[in-house]
Structure formats: structure tokens, C-alpha cells
C-alpha positions in Angstrom: -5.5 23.5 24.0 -3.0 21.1 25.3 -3.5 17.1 24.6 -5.5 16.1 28.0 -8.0 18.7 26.8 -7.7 17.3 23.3 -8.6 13.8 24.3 -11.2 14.8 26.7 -12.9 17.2 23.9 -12.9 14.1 21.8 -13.7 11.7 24.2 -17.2 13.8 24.9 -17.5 13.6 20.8 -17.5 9.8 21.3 -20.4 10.0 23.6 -22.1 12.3 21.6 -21.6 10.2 18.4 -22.5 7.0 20.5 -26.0 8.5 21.5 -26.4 9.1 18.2 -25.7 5.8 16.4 -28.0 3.8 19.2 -30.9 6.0 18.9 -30.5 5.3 14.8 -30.1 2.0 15.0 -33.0 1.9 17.8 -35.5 3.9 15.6 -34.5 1.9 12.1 -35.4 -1.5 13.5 -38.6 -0.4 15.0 -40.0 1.5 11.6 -39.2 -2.6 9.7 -42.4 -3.7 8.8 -43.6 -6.4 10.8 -42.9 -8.3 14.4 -40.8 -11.4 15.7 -44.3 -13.3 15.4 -44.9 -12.4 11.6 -43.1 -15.2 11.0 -45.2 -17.5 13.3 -49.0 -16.8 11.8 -48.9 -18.6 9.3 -48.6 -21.7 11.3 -51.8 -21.1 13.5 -50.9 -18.3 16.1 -53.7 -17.2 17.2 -54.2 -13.5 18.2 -54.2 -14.2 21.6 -51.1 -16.2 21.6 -49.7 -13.2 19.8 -50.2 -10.7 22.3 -49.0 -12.9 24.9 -45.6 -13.2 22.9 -45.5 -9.4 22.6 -46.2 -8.7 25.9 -43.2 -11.3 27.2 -40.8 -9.5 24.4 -41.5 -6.3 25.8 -42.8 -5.1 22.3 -46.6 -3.9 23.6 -45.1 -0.9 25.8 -44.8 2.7 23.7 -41.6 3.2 22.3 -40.7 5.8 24.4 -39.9 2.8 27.2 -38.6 0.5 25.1 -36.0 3.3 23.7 -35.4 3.7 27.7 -35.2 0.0 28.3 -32.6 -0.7 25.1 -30.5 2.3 26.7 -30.3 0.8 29.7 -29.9 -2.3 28.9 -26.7 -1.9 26.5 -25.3 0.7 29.6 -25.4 -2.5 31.9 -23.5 -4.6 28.7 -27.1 -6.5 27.8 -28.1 -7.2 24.1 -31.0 -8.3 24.8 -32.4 -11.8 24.1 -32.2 -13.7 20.8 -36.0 -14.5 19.9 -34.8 -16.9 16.9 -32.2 -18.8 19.1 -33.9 -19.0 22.1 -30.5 -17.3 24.5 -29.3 -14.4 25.4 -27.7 -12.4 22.2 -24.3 -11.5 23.8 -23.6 -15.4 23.9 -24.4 -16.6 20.4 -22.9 -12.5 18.9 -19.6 -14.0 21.3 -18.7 -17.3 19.1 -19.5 -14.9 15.7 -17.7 -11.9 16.6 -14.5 -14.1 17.6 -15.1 -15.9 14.3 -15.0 -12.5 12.2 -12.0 -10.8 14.3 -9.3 -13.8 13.7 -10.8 -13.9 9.7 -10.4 -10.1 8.9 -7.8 -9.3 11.7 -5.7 -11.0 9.9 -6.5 -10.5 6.4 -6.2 -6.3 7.6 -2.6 -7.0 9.2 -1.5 -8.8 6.3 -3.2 -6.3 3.4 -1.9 -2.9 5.3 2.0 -4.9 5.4 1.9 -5.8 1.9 -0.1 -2.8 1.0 2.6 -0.7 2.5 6.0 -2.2 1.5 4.4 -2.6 -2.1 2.6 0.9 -2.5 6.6 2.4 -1.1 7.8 0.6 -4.0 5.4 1.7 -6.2 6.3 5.5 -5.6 9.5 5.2 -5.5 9.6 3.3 -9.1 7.5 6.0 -10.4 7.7 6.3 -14.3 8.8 2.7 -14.8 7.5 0.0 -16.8 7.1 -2.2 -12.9 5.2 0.6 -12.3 2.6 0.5 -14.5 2.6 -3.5 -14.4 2.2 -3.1 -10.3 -0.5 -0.6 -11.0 -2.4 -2.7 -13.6 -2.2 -5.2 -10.9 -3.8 -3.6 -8.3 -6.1 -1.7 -9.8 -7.5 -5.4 -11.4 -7.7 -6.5 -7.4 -9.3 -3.7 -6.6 -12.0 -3.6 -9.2 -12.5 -7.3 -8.6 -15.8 -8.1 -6.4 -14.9 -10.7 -3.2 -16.8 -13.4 -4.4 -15.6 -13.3 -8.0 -12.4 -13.7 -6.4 -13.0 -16.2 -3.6 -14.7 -17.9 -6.4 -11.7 -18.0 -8.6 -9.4 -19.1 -6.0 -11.8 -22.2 -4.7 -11.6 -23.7 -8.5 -8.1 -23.0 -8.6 -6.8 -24.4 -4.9 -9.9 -26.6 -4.2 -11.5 -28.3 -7.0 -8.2 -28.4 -9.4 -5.0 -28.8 -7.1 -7.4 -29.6 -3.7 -5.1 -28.5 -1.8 -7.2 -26.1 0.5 -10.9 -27.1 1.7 -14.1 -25.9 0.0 -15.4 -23.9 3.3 -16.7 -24.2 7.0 -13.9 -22.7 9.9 -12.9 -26.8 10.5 -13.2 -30.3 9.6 -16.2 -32.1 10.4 -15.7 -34.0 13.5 -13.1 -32.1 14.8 -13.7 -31.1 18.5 -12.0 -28.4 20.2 -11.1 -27.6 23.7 -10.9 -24.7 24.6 -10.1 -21.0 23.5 -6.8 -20.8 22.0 -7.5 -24.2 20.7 -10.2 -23.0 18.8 -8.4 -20.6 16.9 -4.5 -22.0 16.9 -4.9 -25.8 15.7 -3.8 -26.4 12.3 -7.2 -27.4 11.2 -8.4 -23.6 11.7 -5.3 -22.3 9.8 -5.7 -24.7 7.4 -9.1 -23.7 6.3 -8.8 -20.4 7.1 -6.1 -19.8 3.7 -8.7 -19.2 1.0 -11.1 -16.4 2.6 -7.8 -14.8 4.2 -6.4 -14.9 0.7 -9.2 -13.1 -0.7 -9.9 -10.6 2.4 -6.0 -10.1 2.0 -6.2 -9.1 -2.0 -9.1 -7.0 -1.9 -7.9 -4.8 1.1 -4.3 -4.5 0.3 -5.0 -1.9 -3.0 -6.5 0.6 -0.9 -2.9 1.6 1.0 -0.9 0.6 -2.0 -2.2 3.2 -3.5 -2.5 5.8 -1.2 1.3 5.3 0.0 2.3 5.1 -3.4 0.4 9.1 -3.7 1.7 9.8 -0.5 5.4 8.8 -1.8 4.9 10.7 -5.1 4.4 13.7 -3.1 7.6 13.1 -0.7 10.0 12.1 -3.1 9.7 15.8 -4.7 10.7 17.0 -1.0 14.1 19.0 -1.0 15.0 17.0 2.0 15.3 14.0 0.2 17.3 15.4 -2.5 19.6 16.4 0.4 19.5 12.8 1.6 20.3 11.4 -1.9 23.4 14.1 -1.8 24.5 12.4 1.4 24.9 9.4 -0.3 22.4 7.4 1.3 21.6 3.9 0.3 18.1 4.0 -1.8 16.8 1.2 1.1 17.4 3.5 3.3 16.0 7.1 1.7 12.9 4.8 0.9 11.8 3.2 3.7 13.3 5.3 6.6 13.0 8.9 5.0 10.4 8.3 2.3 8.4 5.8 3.8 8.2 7.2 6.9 6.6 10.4 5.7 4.3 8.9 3.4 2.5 6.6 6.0 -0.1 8.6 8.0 -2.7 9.1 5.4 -2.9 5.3 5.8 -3.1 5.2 9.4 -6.5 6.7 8.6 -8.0 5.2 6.1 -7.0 2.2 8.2 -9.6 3.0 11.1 -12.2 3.3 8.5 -11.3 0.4 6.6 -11.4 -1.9 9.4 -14.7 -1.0 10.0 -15.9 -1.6 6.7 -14.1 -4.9 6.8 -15.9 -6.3 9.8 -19.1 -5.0 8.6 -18.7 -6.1 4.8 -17.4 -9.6 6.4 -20.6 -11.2 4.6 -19.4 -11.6 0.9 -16.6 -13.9 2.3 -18.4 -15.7 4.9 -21.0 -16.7 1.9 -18.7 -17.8 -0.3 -16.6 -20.1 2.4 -19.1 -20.9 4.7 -17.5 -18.9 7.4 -19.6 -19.1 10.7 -19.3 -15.0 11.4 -21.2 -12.6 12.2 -21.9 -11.0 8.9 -23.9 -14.2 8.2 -25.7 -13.8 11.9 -26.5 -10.3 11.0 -28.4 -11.3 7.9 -30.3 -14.0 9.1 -31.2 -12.0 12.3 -32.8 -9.4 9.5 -34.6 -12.4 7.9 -36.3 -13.8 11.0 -37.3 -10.3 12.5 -34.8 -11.6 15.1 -34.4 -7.4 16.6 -32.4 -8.3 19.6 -29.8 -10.0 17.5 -29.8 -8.0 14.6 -29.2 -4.9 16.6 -26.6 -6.4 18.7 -24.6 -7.3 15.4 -25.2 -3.7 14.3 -24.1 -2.7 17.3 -20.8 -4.4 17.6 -19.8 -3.5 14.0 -20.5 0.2 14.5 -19.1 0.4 17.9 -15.6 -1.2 16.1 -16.2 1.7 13.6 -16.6 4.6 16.1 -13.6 3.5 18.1 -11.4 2.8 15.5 -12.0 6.4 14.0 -11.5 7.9 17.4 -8.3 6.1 17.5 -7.1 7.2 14.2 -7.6 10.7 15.6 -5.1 10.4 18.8 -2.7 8.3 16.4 -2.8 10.9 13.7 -1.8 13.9 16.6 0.6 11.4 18.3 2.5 10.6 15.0 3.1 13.4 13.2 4.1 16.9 15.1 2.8 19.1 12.7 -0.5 18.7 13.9 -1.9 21.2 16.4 -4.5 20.7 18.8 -7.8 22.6 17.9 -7.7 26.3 19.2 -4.1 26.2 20.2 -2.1 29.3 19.5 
């Protein structure tokens, strides 16, 4: 099997698994009990305004058509509209999803850099008092829950130094632009330190520590006892032999992970404030807002599916030990 039939194998698993993961998420928001108008009888709806409401959300047909109108819908790029905000769901899900991505893009890039570089260390001081210490360290980030820790660093860098602000993505009264002004002024940067902080340290000990396993495993190699013979510079056995061989277990756990990151956004955005679309997500549940909800479901486990799909035609493209299924 040669790699255009590779990818096209795979690329038919992605359609498969994409079926899949609507028809789920279609089915688990229909069996939720109650409708968007539970929320609305209590104030006087009568039943006949009820019916009229379900009959204008489409949510008096059998399910059989609504599955068929969702599919088509979302093949066309439609999420349906939002029943809480009154507008269609990809416009409000835009804003939030934008939000999110610059948050944990970031706070990813930065946690699988330093994860990297410091879990390389790691292995390579294997046996050493740092070591331990840099273990002790990571291990206590790790085991450390993402609001305990955005907690910590808000009485730390807000209410004792006050050098950072409490929450919110900017300052009240600050108007933006455009685009790139949204998400390049100062003000955004400024308060965007704390929750990238704490993203950035609860992310990072997952590849410190599977580089550092992949580097205690390498270093054992013969041919870095050859490249030790040679003379080499330790800088350059570790990050340019070592390193280097160590790395691709992390390139997928880093698919996954990102996934997970978008999706578990909500801790963070709590604790800050942060206008993403973890929040959205929640409060969509809340009000039986279905449109919505599933439209934030959607997004995160789209980001998931492609992300592992990814990882898959990195993993073959990086290393050359890996065969294509069925080849010879």
C-alpha cells in the first residue's frame, strides 16, 4: 500500500468516524429531557403558543427528518439557529471559537516547547538530584486542578502585586476595530497572561514526561554510545541525536491533547471570565439552547477528529520505520 492509498484509506475512516460523531451527538441531545420552551412555562406559555414555537423550530416533525434536516444542514456549513440568542449559531459560535483558539493555541505552543526542551533535560539528567527536583515539580503541576491554580496565581499577580487583571479578554471601554486588532493590542495580551499561565502549566507535564520516557529509552541506544565515542558535544547528542528520536510519541499525544484542551477550555474561562466557547457550551446546555449546544459540540469534536487524523500522516511522514498497513 503506498501513501496515496494510505491517505485515501484514512481519509474514508474520517468520513466514517464523522458520520458517526453527528449521529451521537444528534441522538444525545434529542433523548435530554425537556424542550427550548421548558424554560418559558412557567411564565404563562400557553399550550397553544407552545406548539406554535415547536412547529417554527422544526421540533414537531419525527426525528427521522430532523436527523435528515441536521445532516443537511451542517453539509451546507449551517448550525442551525440559536433559540436563546435569537441569530444564527455559526455567528455568536464565531466570536467564542476565536476567543478559545488564541487562549489555548497559545498556552499548547508554549506547554509542548517548554514541555519538550525540559522533559529532554529531564532524561538526559536521569539519576540526578535535578532530576528528581524537576520531577517533584511536575508531577505537583500535574496533579494540580486548573482552577486551584488559576486561583493561586490571581491572589499572587492580582490581588497582592496587581500587576495582571482579575479577568474578562479587555478592559472595560476599550473598543476594537477590527480582526487583528482584536487579538494583537496590548490590552488583549495584557489580560490574557494569567489564564495562558495556567493553560501553559497544566499542559506542559504531559510531554515532559513522555519525552523524558522517550529519552530514557534512547539514551540506552548503542548509537548514542557511538556518538559519545565521536566526541560529540552533549548539546549536541541531546537535542540533535537524543531529542530527535525521542519526540514522536509526543507528536501524538499532541493531537489528542489539543482536543482535550479546547473542549476542557471551561475551568479557565470560569475562573478568568474568559468569553469562550467552553462557557457558551454550558450555558447553551442550561437553556435547552440545542442548536447552540450542538454547534459547540460540534466544533470541539471536529478539532478532535482532525487533529488525530493528522497525528496519523505526521506520525508516517516523520519517522521511516513506519509502514503503511498491508505493505509487504
Amino acid at each position: 500500500m503506498g501513501l496515496k492509498e494510505y491517505v485515501t484509506r484514512r481519509m474514508f475512516h474520517l468520513v466514517i468516524t464523522y458520520w458517526a460523531f453527528i449521529t451521537t451527538l444528534f441522538v444525545l441531545f434529542r433523548l435530554l429531557p425537556g424542550d427550548p420552551t421548558s424554560l418559558y412555562l412557567q411564565s404563562g406559555m400557553t399550550p397553544e403558543e407552545r406548539q406554535r414555537t415547536l412547529e417554527r423550530l422544526g421540533l414537531d416533525e419525527p426525528l427521522h427528518q430532523q436527523y435528515l434536516d441536521y445532516v443537511t444542514n451542517l453539509l451546507v456549513g449551517d448550525l442551525g439557529w440559536s433559540f436563546r440568542h435569537k441569530t444564527a449559531v455559526f455567528d455568536v459560535l464565531a466570536t467564542k471559537f476565536w476567543n478559545t483558539i488564541f487562549l489555548m493555541g497559545a498556552a499548547l505552543i508554549l506547554a509542548y516547547l517548554i514541555g519538550v526542551l525540559l522533559g529532554a533535560l529531564l532524561g538526559w539528567w536521569r539519576g540526578r538530584k535535578r532530576e528528581k527536583l524537576g520531577l517533584v515539580g511536575v508531577l505537583i503541576s500535574r496533579s494540580s486542578p486548573e482552577f486551584w491554580t488559576g486561583i493561586v496565581l490571581l491572589m499572587v499577580f492580582v490581588f497582592w502585586l496587581d500587576w495582571f487583571p482579575s479577568g474578562r479578554m479587555r478592559s472595560i471601554g476599550v473598543i476594537v476595530d477590527g480582526f487583528w486588532d482584536k487579538y494583537l493590542a496590548w490590552d488583549f495580551v495584557h489580560h490574557m497572561v494569567l489564564p495562558l499561565a495556567t493553560a501553559t502549566l497544566y499542559y506542559m507535564t504531559m510531554p515532559v514526561l513522555v519525552m523524558r520516557s522517550g529519552m530514557v529509552n534512547v539514551l540506552t541506544s548503542d548509537f548514542i554510545e557511538i556518538k559519545k565515542a565521536e566526541g560529540l558535544p552533549e548539546l549536541t547528542i541531546l537535542y540533535k541525536h537524543a531529542a530527535r528520536n525521542s519526540i514522536l510519541p509526543v507528536v501524538t499525544i499532541a493531537a489528542v491533547t489539543s482536543g482535550v484542551a479546547i473542549g476542557g477550555s471551561l475551568v479557565i474561562e470560569t475562573v478568568f471570565n474568559w468569553p469562550g466557547m467552553g462557557r457558551e457550551m454550558v450555558e447553551a446546555v442550561s437553556f435547552n439552547d440545542y442548536p447552540m449546544a450542538m454547534g459547540a459540540f460540534f466544533l470541539m469534536g471536529s478539532f478532535v477528529i482532525l487533529m488525530n487524523f493528522v497525528a496519523d500522516l505526521l506520525y508516517v511522514y516523520l519517522d521511516p520505520r513506519v509502514t503503511y498497513e498491508g505493505e509487504a
